[in-house]
Structures are given as C-alpha cells and as structure tokens.
C-alpha positions in Angstrom: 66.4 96.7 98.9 69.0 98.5 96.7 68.7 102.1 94.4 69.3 100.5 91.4 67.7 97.5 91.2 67.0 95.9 87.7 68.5 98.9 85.9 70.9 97.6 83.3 74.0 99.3 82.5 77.1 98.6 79.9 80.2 99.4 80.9 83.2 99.8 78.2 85.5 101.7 80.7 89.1 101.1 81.6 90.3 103.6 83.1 89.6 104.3 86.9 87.4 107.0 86.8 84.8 105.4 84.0 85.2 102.0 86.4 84.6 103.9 89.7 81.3 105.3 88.0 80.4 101.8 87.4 81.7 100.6 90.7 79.0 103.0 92.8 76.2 102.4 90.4 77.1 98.6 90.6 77.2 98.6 94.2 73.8 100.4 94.6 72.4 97.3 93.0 72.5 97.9 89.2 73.7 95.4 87.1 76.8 96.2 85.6 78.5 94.0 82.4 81.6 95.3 81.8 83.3 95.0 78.5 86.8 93.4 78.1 89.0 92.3 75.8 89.7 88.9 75.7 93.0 87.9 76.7 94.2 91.6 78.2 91.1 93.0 80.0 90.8 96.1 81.8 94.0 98.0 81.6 93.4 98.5 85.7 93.9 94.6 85.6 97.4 95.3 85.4 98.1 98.3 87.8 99.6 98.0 91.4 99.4 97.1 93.5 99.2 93.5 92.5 99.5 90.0 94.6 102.7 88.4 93.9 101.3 85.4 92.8 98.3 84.2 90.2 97.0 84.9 87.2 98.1 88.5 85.5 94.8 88.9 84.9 93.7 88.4 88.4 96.4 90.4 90.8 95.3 94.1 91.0 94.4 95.1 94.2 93.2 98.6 92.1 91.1 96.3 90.0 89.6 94.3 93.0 88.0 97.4 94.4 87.0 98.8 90.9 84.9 96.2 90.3 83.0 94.9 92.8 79.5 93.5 91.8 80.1 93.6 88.0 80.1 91.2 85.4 82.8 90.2 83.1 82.4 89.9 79.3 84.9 89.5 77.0 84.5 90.5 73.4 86.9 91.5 70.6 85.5 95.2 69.4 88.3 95.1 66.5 85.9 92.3 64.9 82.6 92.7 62.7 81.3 89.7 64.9 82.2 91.5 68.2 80.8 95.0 67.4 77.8 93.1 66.5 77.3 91.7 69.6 77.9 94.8 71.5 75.0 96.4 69.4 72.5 94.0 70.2 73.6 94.0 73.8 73.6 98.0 73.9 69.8 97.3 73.2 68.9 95.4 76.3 70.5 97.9 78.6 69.4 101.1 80.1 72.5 102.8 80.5 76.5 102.6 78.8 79.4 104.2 80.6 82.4 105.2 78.9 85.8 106.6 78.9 87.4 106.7 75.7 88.7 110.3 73.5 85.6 110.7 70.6 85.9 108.5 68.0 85.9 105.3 69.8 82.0 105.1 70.0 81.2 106.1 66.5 83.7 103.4 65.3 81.5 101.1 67.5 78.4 102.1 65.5 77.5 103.8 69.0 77.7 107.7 68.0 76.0 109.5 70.9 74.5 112.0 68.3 72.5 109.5 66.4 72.2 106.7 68.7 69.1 107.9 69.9 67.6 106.9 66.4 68.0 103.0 67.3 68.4 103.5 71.1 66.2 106.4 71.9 66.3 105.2 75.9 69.8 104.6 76.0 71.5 106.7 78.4 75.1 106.8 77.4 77.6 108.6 80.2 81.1 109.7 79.3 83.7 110.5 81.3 86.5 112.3 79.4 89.9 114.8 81.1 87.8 117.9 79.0 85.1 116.7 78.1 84.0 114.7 74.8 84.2 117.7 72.4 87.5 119.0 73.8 90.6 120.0 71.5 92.4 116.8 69.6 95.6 117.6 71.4 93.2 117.3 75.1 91.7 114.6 74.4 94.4 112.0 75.4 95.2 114.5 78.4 96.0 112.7 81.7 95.1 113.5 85.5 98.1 115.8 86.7 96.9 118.0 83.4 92.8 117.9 84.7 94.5 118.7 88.7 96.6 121.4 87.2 93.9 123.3 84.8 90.9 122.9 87.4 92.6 125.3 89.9 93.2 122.5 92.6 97.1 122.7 91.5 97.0 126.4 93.6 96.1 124.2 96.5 99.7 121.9 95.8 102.0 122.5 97.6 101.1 126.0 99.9 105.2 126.9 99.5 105.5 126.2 96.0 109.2 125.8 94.2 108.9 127.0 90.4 112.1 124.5 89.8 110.4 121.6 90.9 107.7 119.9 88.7 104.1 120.4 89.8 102.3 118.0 92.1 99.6 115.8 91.6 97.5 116.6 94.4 96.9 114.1 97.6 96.3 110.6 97.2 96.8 108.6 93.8 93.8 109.0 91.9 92.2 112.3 93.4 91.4 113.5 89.9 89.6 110.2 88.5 87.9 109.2 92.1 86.1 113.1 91.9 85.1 112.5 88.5 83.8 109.5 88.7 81.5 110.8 91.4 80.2 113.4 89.4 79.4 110.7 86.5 77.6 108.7 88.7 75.5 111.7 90.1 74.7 112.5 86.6 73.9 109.3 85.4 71.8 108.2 88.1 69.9 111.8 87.2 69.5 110.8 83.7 67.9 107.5 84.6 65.5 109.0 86.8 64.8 111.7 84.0 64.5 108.3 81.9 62.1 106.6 84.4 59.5 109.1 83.5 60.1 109.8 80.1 61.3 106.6 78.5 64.3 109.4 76.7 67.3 108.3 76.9 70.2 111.3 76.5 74.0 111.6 76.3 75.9 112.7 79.6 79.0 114.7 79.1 81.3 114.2 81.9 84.5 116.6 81.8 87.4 115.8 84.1 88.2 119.1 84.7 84.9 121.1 85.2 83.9 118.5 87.7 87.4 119.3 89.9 86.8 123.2 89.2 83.3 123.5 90.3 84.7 121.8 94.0 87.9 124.0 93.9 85.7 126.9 95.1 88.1 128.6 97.4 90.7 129.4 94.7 88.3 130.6 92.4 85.8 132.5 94.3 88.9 134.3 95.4 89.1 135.0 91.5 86.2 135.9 90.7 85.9 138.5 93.2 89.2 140.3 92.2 91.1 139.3 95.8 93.8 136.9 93.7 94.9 137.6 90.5 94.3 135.4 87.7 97.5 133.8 86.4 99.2 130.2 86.2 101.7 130.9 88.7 101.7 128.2 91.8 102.6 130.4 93.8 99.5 133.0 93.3 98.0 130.7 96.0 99.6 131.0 98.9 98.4 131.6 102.5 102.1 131.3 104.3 102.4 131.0 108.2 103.4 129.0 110.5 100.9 125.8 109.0 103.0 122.2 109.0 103.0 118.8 110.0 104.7 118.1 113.3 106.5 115.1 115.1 104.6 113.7 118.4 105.5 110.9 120.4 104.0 108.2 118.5 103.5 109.9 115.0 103.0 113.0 113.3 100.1 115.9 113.2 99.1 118.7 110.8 98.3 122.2 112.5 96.8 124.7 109.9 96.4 128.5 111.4 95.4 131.4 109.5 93.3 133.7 111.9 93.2 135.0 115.5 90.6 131.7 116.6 93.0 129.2 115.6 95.9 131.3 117.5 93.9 131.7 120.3 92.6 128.2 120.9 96.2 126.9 120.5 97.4 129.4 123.1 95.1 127.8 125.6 95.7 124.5 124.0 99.5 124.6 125.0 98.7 125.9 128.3 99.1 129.8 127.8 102.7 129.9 127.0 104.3 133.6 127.6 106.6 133.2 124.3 102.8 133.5 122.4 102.3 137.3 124.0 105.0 138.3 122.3 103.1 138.1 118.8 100.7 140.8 117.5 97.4 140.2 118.4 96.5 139.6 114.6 99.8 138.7 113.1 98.5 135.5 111.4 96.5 138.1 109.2 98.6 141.5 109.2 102.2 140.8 110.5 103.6 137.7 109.3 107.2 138.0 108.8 109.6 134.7 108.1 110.8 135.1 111.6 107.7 134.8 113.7 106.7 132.3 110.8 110.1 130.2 111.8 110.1 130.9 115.9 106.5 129.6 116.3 107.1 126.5 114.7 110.1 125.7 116.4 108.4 126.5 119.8 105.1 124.2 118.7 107.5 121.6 117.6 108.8 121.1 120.7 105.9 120.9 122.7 104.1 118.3 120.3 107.5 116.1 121.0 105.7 115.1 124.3 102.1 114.7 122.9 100.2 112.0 121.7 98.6 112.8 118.4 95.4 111.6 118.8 94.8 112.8 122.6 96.0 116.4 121.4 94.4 116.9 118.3 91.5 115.7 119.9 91.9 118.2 122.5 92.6 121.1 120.0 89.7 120.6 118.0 87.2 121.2 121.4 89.1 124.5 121.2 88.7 125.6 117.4 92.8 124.6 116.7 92.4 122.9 112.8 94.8 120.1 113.9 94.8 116.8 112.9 96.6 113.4 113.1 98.4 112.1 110.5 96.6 108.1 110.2 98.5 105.4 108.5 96.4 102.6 106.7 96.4 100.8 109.9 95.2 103.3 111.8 92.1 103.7 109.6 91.1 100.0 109.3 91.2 100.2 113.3 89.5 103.6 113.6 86.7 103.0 116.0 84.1 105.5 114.1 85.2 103.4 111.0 84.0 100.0 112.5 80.9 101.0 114.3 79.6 102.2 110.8 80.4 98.9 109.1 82.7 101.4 106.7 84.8 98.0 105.6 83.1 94.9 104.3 85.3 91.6 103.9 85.1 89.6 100.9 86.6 86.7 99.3 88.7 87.0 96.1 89.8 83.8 94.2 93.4 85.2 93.9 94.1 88.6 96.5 91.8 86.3 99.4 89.9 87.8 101.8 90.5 91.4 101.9 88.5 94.6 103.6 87.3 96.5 100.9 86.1 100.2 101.9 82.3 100.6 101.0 81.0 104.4 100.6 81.4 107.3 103.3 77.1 107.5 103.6 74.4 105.5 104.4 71.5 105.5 103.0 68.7 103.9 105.7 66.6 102.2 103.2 68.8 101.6 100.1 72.5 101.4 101.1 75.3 100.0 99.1 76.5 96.1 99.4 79.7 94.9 98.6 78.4 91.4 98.0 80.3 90.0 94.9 83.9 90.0 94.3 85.6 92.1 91.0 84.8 89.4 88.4 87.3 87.3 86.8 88.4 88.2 83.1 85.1 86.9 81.2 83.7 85.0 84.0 80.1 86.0 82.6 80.7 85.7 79.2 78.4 82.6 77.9 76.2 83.4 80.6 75.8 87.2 79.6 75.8 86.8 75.3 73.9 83.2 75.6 70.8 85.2 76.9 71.1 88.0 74.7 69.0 86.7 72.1 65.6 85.9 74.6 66.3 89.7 76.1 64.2 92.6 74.5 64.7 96.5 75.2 65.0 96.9 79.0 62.1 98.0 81.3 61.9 101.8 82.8 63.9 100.3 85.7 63.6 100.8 89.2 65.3 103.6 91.2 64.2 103.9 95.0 64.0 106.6 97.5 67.0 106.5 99.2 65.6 107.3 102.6 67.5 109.3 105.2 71.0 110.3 104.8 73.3 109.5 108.0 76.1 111.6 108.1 
C-alpha cells in the first residue's frame, strides 16, 4: 500500500525543484504525467552528469533520479491543438505542479485565479525563487540568489573573503532539493484539505521563504538583536579553531564553539598538557588568532595517526561535534545505509542498472518504492492522451495514514 494511491497529478515542471516535488509525490504512489516537449523534453534531460553513450534524450543521470515512477507525455503547448489537450487533461487530474515565472499558466488558459471556475478541485502547486507574485526582475532569479537572500549565505563560508564571489552553499542543488520538499508537504496538505472538501486551491511555493524559515540560527540571532542585520558575509561568523583535518585514510571535520566540545576533545586526545595552557572558556571569551592557529596545528598532528571513522566515532561518545568526511563510496557502503534498504537498484534502458537513493524515513505502512525507471521522452504518450477522452473529473483520491515514522 502507498500514500498516494489513485491521486492524479500533472506535472509541467522542468526544473529540479518542481521535478523533485513530483519525484516524492510520484514515489508515494501518485500517478504522475509529466509534460514534455516533443523532441527536447525536460531541460534536466540534458544536465550532467550524463552517460557517454545513447540517446540525448536519455543520458542524465540528474534526470534518471528526478523522475522515477512518472509518466512521459509529449505535447507541443506553443500549438492551439496542444493547449487543448492539456485542458482536457488538467480536468481528469487532481493535482498540477509547476515551475514556471507568472505568465506561463495564464497563457496555457490555466490562470490559478480563475481556474477554479472550470476546475474548482484542481489543486495547482507552484514552485517559484520568490514566489509567484514576486517582482518582474525576481522572477527569472536563480538558486545562488534564493541561498544568498534566505540568510543560509551567512552560513557559507564561516571565514568569508569579500573579494571572492559568494558561495552556493553545500551540495549542487541545496536550494531546489529544500524547496521541493516544502512543495510536496504543501501539496500533499492541500489534497487532504481536498479529500474532505472536494476544493481544490492554489499553492504558492517561494524558493526563498522555504530556505529562510530552516535557516533559523542566523535569524533568530536577528531577531533577538544578538547579530546585526546587514548583507555582509561576514556578520556571521563564529571563528575558532573549527576545520577539516587530514587522518590516515581521509579527512574529518571538528567544529568547537564551547567548553563541552573542548573538554570532550581533551579527553578524546588523551589529556594533552599543551590544552591546560588555554583559558578555561577561551572558545567563548578569549579567542585570539594565535590560540585559534596553535590548536589546530597541535589537533592536526594528532589526527595524522587516526582513523576517521574509529575517531570520530570515539569523539562523538564524548560530546566532540566531529565527523568524517564520506566519499560516494563510502556512503553506498555505509552499513546503517544498507540495513535500511536506503538504495534501491533499477534498470534504465540507457544509464543500466544503477542504485538510486530512496527517502531518508520510513513510513511502516505506506513507504515509498522506487519501482519504475525515469520514463523515456513520451514513452506514455498514446497511452496517456488515447484514454483521455473515456476519463471524467478525478475521484476525491486516496491518501493513507502513514503509520509510524522510523527515524
């Protein structure tokens, strides 16, 4: 049994964060047609990284995990014939998904403030950088703009240089991945609101409100008058001796900001005497770019003889914020990862069989399968648009308890 099953859902996404909304709703069993155009496709179809060989179309590894357990329909929206179609298929669905500035759905004949007059239980979710009525000149605005405006760019990097250019933040698509979370939450909340009212509504999905309202730190700090409030990067900055340091088989990051973490590393490291010579709260009170430099070159050279698991393993029984530093290896063999099934493998006509990471919960009654491969471009097509005519509106749907959460 799935969440979703026989719920409905439109996707004209083609952008990662509108396709990852689709990708979790999909994967909790809804049925998810996603909208192409024909020859081109999803503009994910052509990101890297991409399989040397096969069809264009067919080589994004990005794409491949986008996707899984959609449908692919191809349909020209520049042509009468095609935004016809699209109408009468926005009627047999309970949900659309979208990612495009204003303007693109009311040229569709899909305005979210009057489509509730011919689809009053369409739910349609849009996932925009500000949100769908957002300035002209933010509407086109791209992810390092939604990092930097949300607050998270304080966070990136912790000794900023103003003559570099600002970072994106960890990992490649921090921004869009958050975001499409949050549209997912909120669609899946509207669908249950429909389930019982038979309303559909409009779900406005900004970018940056959904990174600002996890980038609590930062602006709690704010908000209670103990940073100021400016654009500088470097108004966030908690200094110390924090770093990633070189073991025997890889690398570790220790972060220390208080007399805990101190401690437990003095113990950790075997109750050095160099450690005395600090003041008892210096991480807080006292930190000068001298103590700052000597007790990282003292830590540095006793992680040269550790190994980075066993010792951050080790640290962590004592309260000591280090961790290792995995490569993509490590976490397809991490142990914890492969006793709860985190990786399913599945067969793609053109990238092969692959491991494809599922979702970091399980749900005990209703979890997520990966059972269907990203679909090729308009795989579904006469399949999809030959039943449209025998389909009426769609049915309230079925969303199911989701049981226990295992953590």
């Amino acid at each position: 049994m799935t969440a979703l099953k026989r719920l409905r859902i439109l996707e004209l996404a083609g952008d990662v964060a509108g396709e990852y909304c689709g990708k979790l709703v999909a994967d909790f069993g809804a049925e998810v047609i996603k909208i192409e155009a024909p020859g081109l496709g999803s503009a994910t179809r052509r990101r890297a990284p991409l399989c040397r060989s096969g069809a264009p179309q067919e080589r994004s590894a990005l794409f491949a995990y986008l996707n899984t357990n959609k449908r692919s329909v191809t349909l020209d929206l520049a042509a009468p014939r095609g935004r016809e179609i699209l109408l009468r298929l926005a009627g047999t669905v309970d949900a659309l998904i979208d990612d495009h500035p204003k303007g693109y759905l009311e040229g569709l004949g899909l305005d979210p403030g009057e489509c509730g007059h011919r689809h009053p239980g369409l739910v349609i979710c849009s996932v925009t950088p500000f949100g769908y009525e957002a300035p002209a000149e933010l509407q086109r605005a791209c992810s390092l703009n939604v990092f930097q405006s949300s607050g998270w760019g304080y966070h990136t990097p912790s000794d900023p240089d103003p003559g570099t250019p600002p970072l994106k933040g960890a990992g490649r698509f921090l921004t869009d991945y958050e975001s499409g979370l949050s549209a997912a939450i909120a669609l899946v909340a509207a669908l249950y609101f429909k389930s019982g009212s038979g309303r559909g509504q409009f779900v406005d999905v900004s970018e940056q409100a959904s990174l600002a309202s996890l980038s609590d730190y930062v602006l709690g700090q704010m908000v209670a008058g103990h940073m100021d409030v400016n654009t500088k990067r470097s108004a966030f900055d908690l200094g110390g001796p924090a770093t990633f340091f070189q073991c025997r088989d890889g690398y570790v990051y220790l972060f220390m900001t208080e007399p805990g973490h101190w401690n437990g590393l003095y113990r950790l490291m075997g109750e050095p005497p160099w450690m005395l010579e600090f003041p008892e709260r210096w991480l807080e009170l006292h930190l000068t770019p001298e103590r700052i430099q000597r007790c990282r070159m003292q830590i540095a050279q006793w992680m040269k003889s550790q190994e980075r698991v066993d010792v951050a393993t080790r640290a962590q029984k004592l309260g000591v914020a280090l961790v290792p530093v995995n490569t993509v290896k490590d976490v397809l063999e991490s142990p914890q990862l492969q006793h709860r099934k985190y990786f399913v493998e599945l067969d793609h006509p053109t990238l092969g069989r692959s491991k494809y990471p599922t979702v970091p919960y399980q749900f005990s009654r209703t979890p997520a399968r990966l059972e269907a491969h990203a679909p090729l471009l308009g795989q579904h097509t006469e399949q999809v648009l030959g039943a449209v005519a025998g389909i009426g509106p769609p049915s309230a749907g079925t969303l199911h308890e989701p049981g226990v959460i295992r953590r």
